[in-house]
LUMVO-445151 format. One record per atom (N, C-alpha, C): residue number from 1; residue in three letters; chain; atom name; x, y, z. Coordinates in Angstrom, 2 decimals, decimal comma. Atoms other than C-alpha are relative to their C-alpha. Last residue first. Example, Ala and Ser with C-alpha at 12.3 -4.5 7.8 and 13.67 -1.06 7.14 Angstrom:
// LUMVO-445151
+-----+-----+-------+------+---------+---------+---------+
:   n : res : chain : atom :       X :       Y :       Z :
+-----+-----+-------+------+---------+---------+---------+
:   2 : SER :     A :    N :   -0,82 :   -1,19 :   -0,06 :
:   2 : SER :     A :   CA :   13,67 :   -1,06 :    7,14 :
:   2 : SER :     A :    C :   -0,77 :    1,09 :    0,73 :
:   1 : ALA :     A :    N :    0,89 :   -1,19 :    0,00 :
:   1 : ALA :     A :   CA :   12,30 :   -4,50 :    7,80 :
:   1 : ALA :     A :    C :    0,90 :    1,20 :    0,00 :
+-----+-----+-------+------+---------+---------+---------+
This chain:
// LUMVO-445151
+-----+-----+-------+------+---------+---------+---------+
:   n : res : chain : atom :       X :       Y :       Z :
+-----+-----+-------+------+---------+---------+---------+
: 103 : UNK :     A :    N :   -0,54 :    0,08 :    0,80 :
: 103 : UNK :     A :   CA :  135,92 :   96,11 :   57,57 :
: 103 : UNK :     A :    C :    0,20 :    1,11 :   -0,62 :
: 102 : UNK :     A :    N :   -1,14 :    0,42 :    0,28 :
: 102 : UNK :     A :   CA :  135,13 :   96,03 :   60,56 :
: 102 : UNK :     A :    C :    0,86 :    0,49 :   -0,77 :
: 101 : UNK :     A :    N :   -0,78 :   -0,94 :    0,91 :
: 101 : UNK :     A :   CA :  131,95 :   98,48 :   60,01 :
: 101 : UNK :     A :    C :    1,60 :   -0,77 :    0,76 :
: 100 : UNK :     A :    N :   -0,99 :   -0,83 :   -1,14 :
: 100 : UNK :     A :   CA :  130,07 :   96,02 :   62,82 :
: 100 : UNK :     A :    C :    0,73 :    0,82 :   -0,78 :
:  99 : UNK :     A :    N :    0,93 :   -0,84 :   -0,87 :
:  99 : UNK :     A :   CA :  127,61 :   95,51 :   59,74 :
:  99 : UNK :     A :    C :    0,46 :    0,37 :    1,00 :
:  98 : UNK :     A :    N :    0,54 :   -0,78 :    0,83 :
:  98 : UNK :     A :   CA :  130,38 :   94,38 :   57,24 :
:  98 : UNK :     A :    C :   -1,11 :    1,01 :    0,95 :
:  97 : UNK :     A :    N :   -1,00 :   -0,83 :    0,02 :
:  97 : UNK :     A :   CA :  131,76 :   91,93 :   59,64 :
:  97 : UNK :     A :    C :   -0,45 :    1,48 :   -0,49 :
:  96 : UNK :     A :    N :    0,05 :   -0,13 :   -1,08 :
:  96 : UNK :     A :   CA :  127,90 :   90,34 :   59,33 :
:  96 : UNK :     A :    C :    1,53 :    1,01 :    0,54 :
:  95 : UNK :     A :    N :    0,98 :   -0,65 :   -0,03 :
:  95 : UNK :     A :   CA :  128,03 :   90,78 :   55,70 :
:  95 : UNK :     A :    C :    0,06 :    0,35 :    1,96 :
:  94 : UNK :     A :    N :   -0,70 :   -1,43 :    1,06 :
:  94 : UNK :     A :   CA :  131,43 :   89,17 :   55,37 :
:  94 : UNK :     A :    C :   -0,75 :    1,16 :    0,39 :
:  93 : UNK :     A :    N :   -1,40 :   -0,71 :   -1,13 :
:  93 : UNK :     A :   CA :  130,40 :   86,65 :   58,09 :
:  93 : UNK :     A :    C :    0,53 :    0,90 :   -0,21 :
:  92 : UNK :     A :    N :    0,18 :   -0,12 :   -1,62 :
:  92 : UNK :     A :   CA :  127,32 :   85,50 :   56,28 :
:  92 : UNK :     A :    C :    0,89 :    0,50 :    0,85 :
:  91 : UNK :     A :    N :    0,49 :   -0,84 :    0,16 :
:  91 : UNK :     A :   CA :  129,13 :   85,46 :   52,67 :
:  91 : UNK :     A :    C :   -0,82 :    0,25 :    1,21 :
:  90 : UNK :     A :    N :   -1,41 :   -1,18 :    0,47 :
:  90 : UNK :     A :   CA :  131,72 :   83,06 :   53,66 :
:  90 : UNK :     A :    C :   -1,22 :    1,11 :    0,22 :
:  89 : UNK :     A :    N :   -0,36 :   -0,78 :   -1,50 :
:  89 : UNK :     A :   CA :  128,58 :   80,66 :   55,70 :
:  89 : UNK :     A :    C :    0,85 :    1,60 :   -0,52 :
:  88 : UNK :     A :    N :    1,13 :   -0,64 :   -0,98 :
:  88 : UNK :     A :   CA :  126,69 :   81,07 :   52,24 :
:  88 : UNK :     A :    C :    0,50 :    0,06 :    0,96 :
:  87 : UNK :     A :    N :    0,11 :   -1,50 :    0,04 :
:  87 : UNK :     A :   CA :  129,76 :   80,19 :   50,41 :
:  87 : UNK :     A :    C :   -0,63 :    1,11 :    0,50 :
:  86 : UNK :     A :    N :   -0,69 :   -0,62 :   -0,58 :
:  86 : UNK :     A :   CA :  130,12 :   77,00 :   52,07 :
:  86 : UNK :     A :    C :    0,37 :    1,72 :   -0,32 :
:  85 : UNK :     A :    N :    0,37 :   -0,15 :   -1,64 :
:  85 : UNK :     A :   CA :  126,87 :   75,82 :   51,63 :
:  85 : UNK :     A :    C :    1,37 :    0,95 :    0,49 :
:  84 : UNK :     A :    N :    0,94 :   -1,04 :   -0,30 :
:  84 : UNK :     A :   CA :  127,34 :   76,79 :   47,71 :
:  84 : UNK :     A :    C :   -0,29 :    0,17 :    1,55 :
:  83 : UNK :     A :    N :   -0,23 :   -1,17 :    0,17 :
:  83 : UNK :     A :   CA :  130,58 :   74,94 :   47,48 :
:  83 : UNK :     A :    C :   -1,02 :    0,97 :    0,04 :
:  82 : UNK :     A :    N :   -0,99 :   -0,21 :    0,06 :
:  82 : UNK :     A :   CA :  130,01 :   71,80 :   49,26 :
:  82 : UNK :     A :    C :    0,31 :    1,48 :   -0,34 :
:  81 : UNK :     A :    N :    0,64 :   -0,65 :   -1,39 :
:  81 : UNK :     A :   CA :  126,09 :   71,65 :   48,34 :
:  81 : UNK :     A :    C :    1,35 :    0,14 :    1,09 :
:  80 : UNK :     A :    N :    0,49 :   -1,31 :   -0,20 :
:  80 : UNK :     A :   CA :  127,39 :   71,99 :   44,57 :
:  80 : UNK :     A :    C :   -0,85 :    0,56 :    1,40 :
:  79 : UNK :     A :    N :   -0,32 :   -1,50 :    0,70 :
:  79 : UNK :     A :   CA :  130,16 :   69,75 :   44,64 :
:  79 : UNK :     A :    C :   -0,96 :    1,20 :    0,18 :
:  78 : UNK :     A :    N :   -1,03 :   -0,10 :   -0,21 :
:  78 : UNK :     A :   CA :  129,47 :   67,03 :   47,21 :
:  78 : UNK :     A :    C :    0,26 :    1,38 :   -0,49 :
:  77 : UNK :     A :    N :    0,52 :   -0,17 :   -1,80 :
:  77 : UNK :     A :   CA :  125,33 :   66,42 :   46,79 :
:  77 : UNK :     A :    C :    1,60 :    0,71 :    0,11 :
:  76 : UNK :     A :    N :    0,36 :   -1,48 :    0,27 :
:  76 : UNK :     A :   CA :  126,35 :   66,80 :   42,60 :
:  76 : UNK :     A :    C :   -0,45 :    0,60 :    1,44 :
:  75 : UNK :     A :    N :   -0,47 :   -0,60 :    0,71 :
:  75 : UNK :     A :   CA :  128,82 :   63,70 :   43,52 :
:  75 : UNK :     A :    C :   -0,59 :    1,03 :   -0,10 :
:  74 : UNK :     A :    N :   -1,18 :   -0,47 :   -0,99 :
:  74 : UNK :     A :   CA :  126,51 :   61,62 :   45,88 :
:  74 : UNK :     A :    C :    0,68 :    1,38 :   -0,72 :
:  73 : UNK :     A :    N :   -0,28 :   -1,36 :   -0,65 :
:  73 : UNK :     A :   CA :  123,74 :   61,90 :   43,09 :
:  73 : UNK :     A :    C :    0,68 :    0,69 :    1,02 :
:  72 : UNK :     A :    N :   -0,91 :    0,09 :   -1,43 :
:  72 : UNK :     A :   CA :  124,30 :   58,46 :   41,99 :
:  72 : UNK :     A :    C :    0,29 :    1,41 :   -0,38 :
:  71 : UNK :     A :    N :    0,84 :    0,08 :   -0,90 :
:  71 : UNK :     A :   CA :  121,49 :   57,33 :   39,09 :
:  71 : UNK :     A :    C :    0,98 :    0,46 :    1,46 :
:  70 : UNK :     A :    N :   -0,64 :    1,15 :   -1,22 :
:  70 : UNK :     A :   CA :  124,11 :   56,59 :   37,00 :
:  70 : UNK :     A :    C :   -0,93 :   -0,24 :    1,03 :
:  69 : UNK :     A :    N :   -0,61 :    0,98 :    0,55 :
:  69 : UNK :     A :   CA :  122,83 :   59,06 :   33,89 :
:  69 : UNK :     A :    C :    0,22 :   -1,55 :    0,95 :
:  68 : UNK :     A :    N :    0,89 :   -0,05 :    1,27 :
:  68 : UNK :     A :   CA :  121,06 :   61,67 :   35,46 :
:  68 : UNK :     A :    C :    0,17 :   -1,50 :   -0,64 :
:  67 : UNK :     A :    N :    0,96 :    0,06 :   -0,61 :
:  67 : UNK :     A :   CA :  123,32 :   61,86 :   38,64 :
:  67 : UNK :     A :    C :   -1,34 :   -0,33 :   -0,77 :
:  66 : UNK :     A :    N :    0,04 :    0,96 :   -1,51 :
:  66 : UNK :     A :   CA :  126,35 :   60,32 :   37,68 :
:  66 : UNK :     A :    C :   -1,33 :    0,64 :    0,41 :
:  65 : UNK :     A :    N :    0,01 :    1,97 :    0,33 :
:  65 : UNK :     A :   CA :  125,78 :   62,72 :   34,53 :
:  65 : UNK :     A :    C :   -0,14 :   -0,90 :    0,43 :
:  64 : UNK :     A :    N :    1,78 :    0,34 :    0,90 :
:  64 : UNK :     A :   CA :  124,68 :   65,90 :   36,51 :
:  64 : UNK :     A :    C :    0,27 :   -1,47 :   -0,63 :
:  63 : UNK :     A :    N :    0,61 :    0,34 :   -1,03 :
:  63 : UNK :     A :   CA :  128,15 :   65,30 :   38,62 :
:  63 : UNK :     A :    C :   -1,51 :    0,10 :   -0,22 :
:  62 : UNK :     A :    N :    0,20 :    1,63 :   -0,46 :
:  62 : UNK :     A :   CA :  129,87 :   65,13 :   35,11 :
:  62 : UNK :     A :    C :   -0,70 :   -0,10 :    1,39 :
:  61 : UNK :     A :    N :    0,07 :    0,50 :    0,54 :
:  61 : UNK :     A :   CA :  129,28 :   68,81 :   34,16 :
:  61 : UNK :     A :    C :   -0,44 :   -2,02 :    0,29 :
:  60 : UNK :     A :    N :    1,53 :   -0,82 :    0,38 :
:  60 : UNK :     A :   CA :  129,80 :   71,52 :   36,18 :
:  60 : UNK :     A :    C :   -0,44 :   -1,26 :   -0,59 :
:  59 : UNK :     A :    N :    0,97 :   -0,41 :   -0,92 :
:  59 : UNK :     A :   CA :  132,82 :   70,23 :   38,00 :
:  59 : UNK :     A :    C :   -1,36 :   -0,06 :   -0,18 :
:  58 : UNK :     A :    N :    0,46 :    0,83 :   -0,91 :
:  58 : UNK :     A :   CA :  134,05 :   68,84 :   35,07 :
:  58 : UNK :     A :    C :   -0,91 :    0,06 :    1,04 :
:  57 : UNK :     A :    N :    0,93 :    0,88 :    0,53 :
:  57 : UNK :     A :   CA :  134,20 :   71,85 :   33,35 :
:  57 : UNK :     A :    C :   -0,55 :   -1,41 :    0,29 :
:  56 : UNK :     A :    N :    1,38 :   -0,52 :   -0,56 :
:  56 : UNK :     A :   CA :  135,70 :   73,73 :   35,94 :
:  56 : UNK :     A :    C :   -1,27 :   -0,40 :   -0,73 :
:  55 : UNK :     A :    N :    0,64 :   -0,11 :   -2,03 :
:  55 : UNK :     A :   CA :  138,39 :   71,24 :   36,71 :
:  55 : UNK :     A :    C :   -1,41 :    0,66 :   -0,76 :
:  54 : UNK :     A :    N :    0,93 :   -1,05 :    0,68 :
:  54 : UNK :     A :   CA :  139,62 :   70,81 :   32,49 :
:  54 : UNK :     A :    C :   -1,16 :   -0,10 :    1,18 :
:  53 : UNK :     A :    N :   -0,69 :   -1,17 :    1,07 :
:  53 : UNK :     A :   CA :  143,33 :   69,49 :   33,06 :
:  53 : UNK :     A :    C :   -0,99 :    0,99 :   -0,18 :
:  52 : UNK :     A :    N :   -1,14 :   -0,96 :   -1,28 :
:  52 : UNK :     A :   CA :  141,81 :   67,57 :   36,15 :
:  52 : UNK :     A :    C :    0,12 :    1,23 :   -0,80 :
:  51 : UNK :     A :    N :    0,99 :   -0,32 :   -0,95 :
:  51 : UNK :     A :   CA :  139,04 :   66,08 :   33,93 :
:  51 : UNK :     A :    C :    0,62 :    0,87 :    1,03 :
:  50 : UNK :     A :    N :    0,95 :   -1,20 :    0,15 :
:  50 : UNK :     A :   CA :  141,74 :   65,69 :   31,27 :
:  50 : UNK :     A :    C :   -0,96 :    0,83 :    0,90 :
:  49 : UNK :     A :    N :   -1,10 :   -1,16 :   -0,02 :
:  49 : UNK :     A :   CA :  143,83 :   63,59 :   33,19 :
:  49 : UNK :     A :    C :   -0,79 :    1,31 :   -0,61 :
:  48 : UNK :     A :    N :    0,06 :   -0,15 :   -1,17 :
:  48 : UNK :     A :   CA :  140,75 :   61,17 :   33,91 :
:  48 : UNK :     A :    C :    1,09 :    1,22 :   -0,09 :
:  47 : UNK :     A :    N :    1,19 :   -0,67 :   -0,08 :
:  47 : UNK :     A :   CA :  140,03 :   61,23 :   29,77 :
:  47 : UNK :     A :    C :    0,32 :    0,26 :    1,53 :
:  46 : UNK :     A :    N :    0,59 :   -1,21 :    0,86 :
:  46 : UNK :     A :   CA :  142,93 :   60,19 :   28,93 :
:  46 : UNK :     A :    C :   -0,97 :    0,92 :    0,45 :
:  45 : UNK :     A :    N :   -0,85 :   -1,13 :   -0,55 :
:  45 : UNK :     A :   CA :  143,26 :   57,72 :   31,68 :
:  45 : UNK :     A :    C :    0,17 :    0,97 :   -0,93 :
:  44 : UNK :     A :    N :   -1,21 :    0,63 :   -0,04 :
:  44 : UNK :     A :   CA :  140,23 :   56,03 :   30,14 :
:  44 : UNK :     A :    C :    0,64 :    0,82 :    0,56 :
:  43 : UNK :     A :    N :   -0,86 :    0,03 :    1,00 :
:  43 : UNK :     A :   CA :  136,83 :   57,23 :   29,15 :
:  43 : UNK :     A :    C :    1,30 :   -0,36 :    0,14 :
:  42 : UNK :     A :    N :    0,67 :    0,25 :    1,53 :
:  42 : UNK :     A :   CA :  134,21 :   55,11 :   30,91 :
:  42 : UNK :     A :    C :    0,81 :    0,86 :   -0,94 :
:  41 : UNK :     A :    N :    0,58 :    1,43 :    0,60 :
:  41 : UNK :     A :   CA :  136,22 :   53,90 :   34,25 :
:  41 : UNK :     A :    C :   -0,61 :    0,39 :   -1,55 :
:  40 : UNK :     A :    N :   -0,96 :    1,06 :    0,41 :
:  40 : UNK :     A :   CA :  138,23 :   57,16 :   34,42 :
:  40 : UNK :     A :    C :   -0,96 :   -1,21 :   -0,35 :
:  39 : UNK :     A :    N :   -0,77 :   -0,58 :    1,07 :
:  39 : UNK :     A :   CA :  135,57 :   60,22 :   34,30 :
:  39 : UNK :     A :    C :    0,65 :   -1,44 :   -0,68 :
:  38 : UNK :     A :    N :    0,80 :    0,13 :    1,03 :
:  38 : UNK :     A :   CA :  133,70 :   58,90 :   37,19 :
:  38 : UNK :     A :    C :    0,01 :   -0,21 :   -1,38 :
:  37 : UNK :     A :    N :    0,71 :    1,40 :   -0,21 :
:  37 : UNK :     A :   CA :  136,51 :   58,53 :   39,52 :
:  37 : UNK :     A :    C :   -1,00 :   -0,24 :   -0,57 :
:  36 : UNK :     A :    N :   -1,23 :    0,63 :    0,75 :
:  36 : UNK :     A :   CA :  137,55 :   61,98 :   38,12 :
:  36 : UNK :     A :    C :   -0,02 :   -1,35 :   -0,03 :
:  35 : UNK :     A :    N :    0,43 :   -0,07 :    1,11 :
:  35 : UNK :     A :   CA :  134,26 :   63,22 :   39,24 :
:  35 : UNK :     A :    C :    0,74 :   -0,53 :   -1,06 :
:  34 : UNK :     A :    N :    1,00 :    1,25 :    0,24 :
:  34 : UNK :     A :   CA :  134,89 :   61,66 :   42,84 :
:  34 : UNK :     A :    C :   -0,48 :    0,25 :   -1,61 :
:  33 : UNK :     A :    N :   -0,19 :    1,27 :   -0,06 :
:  33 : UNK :     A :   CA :  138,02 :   63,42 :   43,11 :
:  33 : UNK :     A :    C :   -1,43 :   -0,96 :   -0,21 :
:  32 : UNK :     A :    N :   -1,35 :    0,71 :    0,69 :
:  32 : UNK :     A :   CA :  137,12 :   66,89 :   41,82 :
:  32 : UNK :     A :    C :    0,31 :   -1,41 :   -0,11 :
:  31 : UNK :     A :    N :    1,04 :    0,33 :    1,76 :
:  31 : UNK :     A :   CA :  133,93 :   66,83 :   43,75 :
:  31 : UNK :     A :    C :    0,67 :   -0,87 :   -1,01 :
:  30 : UNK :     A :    N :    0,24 :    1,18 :   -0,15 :
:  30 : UNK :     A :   CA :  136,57 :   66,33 :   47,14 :
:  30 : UNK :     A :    C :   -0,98 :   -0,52 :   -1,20 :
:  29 : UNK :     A :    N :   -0,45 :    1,18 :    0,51 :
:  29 : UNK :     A :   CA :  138,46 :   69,04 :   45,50 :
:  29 : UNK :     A :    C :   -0,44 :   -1,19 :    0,58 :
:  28 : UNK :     A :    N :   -0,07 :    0,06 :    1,33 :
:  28 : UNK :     A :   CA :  135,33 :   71,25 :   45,22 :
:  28 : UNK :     A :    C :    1,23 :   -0,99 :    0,03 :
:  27 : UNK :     A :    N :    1,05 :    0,55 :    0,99 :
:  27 : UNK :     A :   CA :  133,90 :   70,62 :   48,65 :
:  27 : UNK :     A :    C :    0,18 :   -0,02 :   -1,76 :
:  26 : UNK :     A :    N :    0,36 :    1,65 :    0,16 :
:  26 : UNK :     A :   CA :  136,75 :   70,67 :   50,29 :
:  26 : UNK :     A :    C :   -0,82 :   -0,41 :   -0,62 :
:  25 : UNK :     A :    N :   -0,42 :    0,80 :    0,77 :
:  25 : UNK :     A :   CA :  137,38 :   74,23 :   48,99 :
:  25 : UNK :     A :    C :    0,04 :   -1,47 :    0,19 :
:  24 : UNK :     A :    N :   -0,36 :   -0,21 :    1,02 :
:  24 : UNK :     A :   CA :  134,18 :   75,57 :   49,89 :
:  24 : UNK :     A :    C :    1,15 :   -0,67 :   -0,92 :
:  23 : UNK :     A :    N :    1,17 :    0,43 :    0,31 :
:  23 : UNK :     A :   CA :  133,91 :   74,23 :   53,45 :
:  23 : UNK :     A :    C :    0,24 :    0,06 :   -2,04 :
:  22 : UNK :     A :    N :   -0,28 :    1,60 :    0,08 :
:  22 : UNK :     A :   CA :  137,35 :   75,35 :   54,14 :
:  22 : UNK :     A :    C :   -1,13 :   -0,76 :   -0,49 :
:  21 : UNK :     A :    N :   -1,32 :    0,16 :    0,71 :
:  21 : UNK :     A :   CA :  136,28 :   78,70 :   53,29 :
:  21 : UNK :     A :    C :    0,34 :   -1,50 :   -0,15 :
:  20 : UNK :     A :    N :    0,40 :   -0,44 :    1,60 :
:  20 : UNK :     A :   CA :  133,13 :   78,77 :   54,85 :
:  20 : UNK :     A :    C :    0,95 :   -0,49 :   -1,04 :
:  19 : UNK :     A :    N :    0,57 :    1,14 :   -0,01 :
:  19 : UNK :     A :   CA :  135,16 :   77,46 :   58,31 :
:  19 : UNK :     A :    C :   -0,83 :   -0,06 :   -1,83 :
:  18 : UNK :     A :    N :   -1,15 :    1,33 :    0,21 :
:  18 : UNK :     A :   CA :  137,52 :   80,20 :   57,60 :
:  18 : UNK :     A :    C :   -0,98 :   -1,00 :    0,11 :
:  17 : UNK :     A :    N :   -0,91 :   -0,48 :    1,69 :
:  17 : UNK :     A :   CA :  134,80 :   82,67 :   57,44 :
:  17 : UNK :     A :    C :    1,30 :   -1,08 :   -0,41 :
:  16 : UNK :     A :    N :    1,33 :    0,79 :    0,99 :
:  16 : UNK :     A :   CA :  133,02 :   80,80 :   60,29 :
:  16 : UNK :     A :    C :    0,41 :    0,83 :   -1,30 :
:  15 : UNK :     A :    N :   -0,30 :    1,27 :    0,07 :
:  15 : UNK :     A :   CA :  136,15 :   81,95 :   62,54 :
:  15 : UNK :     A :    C :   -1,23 :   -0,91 :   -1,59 :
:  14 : UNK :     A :    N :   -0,82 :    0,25 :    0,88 :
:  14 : UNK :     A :   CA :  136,44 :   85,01 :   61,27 :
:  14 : UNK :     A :    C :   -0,02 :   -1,51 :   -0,03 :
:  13 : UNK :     A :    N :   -0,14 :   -0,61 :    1,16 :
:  13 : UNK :     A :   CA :  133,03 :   85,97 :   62,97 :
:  13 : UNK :     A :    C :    0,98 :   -0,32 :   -0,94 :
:  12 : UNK :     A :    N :    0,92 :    0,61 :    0,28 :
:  12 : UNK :     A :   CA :  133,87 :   84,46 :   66,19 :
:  12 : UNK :     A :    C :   -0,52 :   -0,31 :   -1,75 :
:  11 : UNK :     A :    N :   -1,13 :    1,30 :    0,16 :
:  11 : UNK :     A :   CA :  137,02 :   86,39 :   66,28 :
:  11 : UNK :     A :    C :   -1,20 :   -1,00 :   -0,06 :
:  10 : UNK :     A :    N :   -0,83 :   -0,32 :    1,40 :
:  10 : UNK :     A :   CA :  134,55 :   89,71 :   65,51 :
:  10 : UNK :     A :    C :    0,93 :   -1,20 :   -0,36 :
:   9 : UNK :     A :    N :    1,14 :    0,48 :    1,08 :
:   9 : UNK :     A :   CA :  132,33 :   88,42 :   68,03 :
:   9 : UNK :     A :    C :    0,70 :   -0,02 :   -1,12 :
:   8 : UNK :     A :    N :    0,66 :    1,28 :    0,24 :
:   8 : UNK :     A :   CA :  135,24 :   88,35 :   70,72 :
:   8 : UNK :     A :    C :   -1,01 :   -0,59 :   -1,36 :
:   7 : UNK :     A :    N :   -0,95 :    1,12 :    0,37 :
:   7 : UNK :     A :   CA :  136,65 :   91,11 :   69,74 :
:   7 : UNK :     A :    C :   -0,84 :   -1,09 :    0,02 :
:   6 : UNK :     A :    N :   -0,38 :   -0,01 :    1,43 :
:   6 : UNK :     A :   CA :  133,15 :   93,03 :   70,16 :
:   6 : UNK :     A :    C :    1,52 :   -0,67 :   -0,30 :
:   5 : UNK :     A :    N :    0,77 :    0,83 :    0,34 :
:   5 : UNK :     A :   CA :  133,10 :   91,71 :   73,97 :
:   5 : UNK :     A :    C :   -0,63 :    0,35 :   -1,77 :
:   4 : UNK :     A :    N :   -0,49 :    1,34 :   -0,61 :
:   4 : UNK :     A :   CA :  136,47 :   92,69 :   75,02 :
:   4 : UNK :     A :    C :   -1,02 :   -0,69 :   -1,03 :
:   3 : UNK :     A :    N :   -1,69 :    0,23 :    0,93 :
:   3 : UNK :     A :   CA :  136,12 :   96,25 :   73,19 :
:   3 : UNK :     A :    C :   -0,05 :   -1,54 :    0,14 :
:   2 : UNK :     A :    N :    0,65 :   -0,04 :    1,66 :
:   2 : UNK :     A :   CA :  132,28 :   96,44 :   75,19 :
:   2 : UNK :     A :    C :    1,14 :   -0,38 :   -0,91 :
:   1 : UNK :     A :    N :    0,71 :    1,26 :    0,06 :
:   1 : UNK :     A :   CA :  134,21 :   95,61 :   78,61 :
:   1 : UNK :     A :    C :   -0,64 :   -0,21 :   -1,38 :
+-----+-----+-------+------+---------+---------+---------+
């Protein structure tokens, strides 16, 4: 009965590691897309191809602008509570795996 009911936690457990996960990368290419939508109206398709061509600088970068600049903090809400929320579930489940010696 104990086996039954450690699976279970342990499939529990992966599950919010995948959810983390997914969390994480939606949150960076949905950044992606709205930073690129930022990018294009004031430097041109030049500049929107670039923003792709140069992800992690974008990332970091233009969602302070729109937020500083534009007044529209959607964008740094997307990217960095997107990838930090979702790293905190990742790292929660790792740790928690980690303490049943899963892993």
């Amino acid at each position: 009965m104990r086996y039954i009911i450690v699976n279970i936690i342990v499939a529990a457990i992966d599950i919010s590691i995948l959810v983390g996960t997914i969390g994480c990368v939606a949150g960076v290419v949905w950044g992606l897309i709205l930073t690129t939508q930022i990018v294009y109206p004031a430097i041109g398709l030049i500049g929107a191809i670039l923003s792709i061509v140069l992800a992690p600088v974008t990332l970091l970068v233009v969602p302070w602008y729109a937020g500083l600049i534009l007044s529209n903090w959607f964008p740094l809400v997307i990217c960095y509570g997107g990838f930090y929320g979702g790293g905190i579930v990742c790292c929660v489940g790792w740790c928690l795996l980690k303490r049943l010696r899963v892993i």
